[in-house]
C-alpha positions as CSV (number, residue, x, y, z in Angstrom):
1,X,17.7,-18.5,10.5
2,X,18.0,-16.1,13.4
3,X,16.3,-13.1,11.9
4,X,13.9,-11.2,14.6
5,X,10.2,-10.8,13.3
6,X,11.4,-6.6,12.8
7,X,13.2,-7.2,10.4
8,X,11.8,-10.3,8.1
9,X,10.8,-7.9,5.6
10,X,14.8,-7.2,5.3
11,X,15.6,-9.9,2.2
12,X,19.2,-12.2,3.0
13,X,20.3,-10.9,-0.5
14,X,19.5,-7.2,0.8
15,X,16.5,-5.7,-0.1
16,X,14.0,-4.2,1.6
17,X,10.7,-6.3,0.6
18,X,8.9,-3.4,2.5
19,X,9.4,-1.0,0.5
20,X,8.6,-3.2,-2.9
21,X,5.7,-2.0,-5.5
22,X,4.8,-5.9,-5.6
23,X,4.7,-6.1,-1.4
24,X,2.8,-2.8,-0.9
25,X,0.7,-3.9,-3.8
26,X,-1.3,-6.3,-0.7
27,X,-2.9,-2.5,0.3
28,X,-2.8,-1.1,-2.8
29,X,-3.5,-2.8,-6.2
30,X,-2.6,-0.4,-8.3
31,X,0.9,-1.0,-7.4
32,X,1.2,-4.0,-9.1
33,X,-0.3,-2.1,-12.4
34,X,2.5,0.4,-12.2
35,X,5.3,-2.7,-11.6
36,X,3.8,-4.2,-14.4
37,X,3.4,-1.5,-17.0
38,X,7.8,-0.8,-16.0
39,X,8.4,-3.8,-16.2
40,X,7.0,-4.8,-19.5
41,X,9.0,-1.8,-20.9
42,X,12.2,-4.2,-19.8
43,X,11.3,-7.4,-20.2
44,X,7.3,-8.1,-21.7
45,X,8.0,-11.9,-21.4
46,X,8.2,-11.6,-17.5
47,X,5.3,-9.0,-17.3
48,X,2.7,-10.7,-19.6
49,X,3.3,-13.8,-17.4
50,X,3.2,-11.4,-13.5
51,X,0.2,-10.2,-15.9
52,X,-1.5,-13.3,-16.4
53,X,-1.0,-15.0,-13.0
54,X,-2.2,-11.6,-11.0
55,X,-5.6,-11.5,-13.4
56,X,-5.8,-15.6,-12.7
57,X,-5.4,-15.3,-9.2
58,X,-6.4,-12.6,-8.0
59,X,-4.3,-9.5,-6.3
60,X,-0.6,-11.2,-6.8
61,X,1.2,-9.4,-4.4
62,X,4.1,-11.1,-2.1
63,X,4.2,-10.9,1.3
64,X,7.9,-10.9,1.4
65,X,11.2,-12.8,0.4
66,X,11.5,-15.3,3.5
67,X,8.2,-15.4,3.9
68,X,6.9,-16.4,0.0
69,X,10.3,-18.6,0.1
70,X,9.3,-20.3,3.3
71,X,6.0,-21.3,2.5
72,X,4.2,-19.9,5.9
73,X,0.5,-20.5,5.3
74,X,-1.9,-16.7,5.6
75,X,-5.1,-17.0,5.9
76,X,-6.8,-20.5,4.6
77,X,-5.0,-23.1,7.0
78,X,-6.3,-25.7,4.0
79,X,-3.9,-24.0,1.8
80,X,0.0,-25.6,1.9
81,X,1.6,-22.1,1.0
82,X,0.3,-19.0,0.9
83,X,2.5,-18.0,-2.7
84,X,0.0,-17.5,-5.3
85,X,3.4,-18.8,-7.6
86,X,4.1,-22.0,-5.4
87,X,3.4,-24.2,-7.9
88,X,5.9,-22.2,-10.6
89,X,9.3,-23.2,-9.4
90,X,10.8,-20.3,-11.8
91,X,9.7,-18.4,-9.4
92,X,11.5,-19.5,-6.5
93,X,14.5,-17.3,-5.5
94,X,17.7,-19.6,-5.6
95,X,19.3,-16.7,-3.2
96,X,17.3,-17.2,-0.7
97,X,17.3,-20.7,-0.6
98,X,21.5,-20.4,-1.2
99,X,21.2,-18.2,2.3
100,X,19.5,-21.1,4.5
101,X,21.9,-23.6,2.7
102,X,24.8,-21.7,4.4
103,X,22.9,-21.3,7.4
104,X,22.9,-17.2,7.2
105,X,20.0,-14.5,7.7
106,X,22.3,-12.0,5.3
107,X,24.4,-12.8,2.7
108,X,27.0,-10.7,3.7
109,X,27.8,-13.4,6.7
110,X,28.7,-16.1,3.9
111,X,31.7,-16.9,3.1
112,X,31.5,-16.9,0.3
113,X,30.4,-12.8,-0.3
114,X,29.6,-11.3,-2.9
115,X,29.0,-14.2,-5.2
116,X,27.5,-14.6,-8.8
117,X,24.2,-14.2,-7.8
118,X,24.7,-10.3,-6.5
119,X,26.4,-9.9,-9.6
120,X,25.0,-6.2,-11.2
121,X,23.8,-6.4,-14.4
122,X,22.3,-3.3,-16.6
123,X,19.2,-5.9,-17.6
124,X,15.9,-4.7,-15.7
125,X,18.0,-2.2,-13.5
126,X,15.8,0.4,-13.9
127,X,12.7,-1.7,-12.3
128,X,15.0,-4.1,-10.4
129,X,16.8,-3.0,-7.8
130,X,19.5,-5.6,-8.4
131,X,22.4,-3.6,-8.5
132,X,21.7,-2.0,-5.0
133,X,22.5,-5.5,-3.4
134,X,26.4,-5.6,-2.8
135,X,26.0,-1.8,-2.1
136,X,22.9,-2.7,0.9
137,X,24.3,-5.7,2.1
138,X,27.8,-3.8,3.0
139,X,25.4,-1.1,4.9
140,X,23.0,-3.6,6.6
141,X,26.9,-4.9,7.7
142,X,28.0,-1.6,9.3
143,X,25.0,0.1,10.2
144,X,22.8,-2.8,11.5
145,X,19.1,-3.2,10.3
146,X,17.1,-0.5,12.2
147,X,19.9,2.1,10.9
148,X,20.0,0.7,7.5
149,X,15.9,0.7,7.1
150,X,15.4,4.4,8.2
151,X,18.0,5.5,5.0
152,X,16.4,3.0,2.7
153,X,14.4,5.7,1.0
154,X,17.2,7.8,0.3
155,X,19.3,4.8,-1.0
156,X,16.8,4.0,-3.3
157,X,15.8,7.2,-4.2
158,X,19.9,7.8,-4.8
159,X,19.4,4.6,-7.5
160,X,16.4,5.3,-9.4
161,X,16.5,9.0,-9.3
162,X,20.0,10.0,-8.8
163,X,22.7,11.2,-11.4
164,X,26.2,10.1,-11.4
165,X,28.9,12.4,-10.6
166,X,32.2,10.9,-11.5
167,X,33.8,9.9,-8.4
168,X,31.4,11.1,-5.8
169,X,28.6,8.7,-6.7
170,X,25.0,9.5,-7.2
171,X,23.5,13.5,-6.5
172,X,19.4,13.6,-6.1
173,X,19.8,17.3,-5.9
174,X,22.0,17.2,-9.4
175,X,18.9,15.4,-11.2
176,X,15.9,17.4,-11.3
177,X,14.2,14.9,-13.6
178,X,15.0,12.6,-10.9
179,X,13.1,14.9,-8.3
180,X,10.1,15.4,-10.4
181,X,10.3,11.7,-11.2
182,X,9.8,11.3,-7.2
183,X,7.8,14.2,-6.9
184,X,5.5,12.3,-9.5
185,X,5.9,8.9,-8.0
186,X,4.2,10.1,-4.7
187,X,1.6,11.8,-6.3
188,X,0.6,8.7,-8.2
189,X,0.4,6.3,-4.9
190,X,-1.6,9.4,-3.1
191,X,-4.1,9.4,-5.8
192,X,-4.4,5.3,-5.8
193,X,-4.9,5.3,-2.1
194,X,-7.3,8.3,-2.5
195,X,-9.3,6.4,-5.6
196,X,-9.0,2.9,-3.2
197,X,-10.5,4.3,-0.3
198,X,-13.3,5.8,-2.6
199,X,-14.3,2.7,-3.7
């Protein structure tokens, strides 16, 4: 794997692990509460378990796709990996470890792209970006990583917020539940850093 230090917070299946609740959840606990709470309204089986593993263990959050998947030690040398979940191989991402089998940073460098495992689906996609993959990995492609990280914002602001106009794609300024949903969204994390720093 060839990918510079910039940009190992880029994910081969292409997502930004930068910008995840669960990553930014290292500065900021009540990240992984929000993640949590959305994502037991999708699937509770998945969240009572994230649930139960961040109250065992502590702060659960990731430190980033190749990282987690590439067992770097942080911190205790003692410790063989740093992944809170190494010893839960459900929890191993079969996309990332499909990337170094093909000897790629990106999965858009594969031959065989897109495969099965960027497939969309409508399960979880309004608390996992899954659906955004094909879409990113196509951008990261053309535009390169440093262009591709300064419109990740609006991209995922596009997914989550956005409404669909037939043809044209997805219109922030069309979804003013969407903007207030933002609007919100940064309110929330300004009042958890605010409460953090209190503390």
């Amino acid at each position: 794997m060839n990918t510079i230090e910039e940009y190992v917070l880029i994910a081969p299946c292409g997502l930004s692990c930068g910008h995840c609740q669960v990553y930014l959840s290292k500065d900021n606990p009540a990240l992984m509460k929000d993640f949590i709470t959305k994502l037991s309204k999708e699937n509770p089986a998945i969240a009572e378990d994230l649930a139960t593993w961040n109250t065992k263990r502590g702060n659960l959050s990731c430190p980033g796709c190749r990282k987690r998947n590439r067992g770097e030690v942080v911190g205790d040398a003692n410790k063989t990996s740093h992944d809170p979940l190494a010893d839960n191989s459900s929890w191993r991402c079969a996309t990332y470890t499909c990337s170094v089998e093909h000897g790629v940073d990106f999965c858009y460098e594969c031959p065989e792209f897109p495969c099965v495992k960027l497939q969309p689906c409508t399960d979880m996609a309004a608390v996992l970006p899954q659906n955004l993959k094909v879409f990113n990995l196509c951008s990261l492609k053309r535009q390169g990583p440093a262009e591709w990280l300064k419109n990740y914002d609006e991209i995922r602001n596009l997914y989550y917020f956005g409404k669909l106009v037939v043809g044209e794609g997805p219109q922030i300024q069309l979804a003013e539940d969407g903007l207030r949903a933002i609007q919100e969204r940064q309110d929330f994390l300004q009042r958890s850093i605010k409460e953090e720093d209190q503390e």
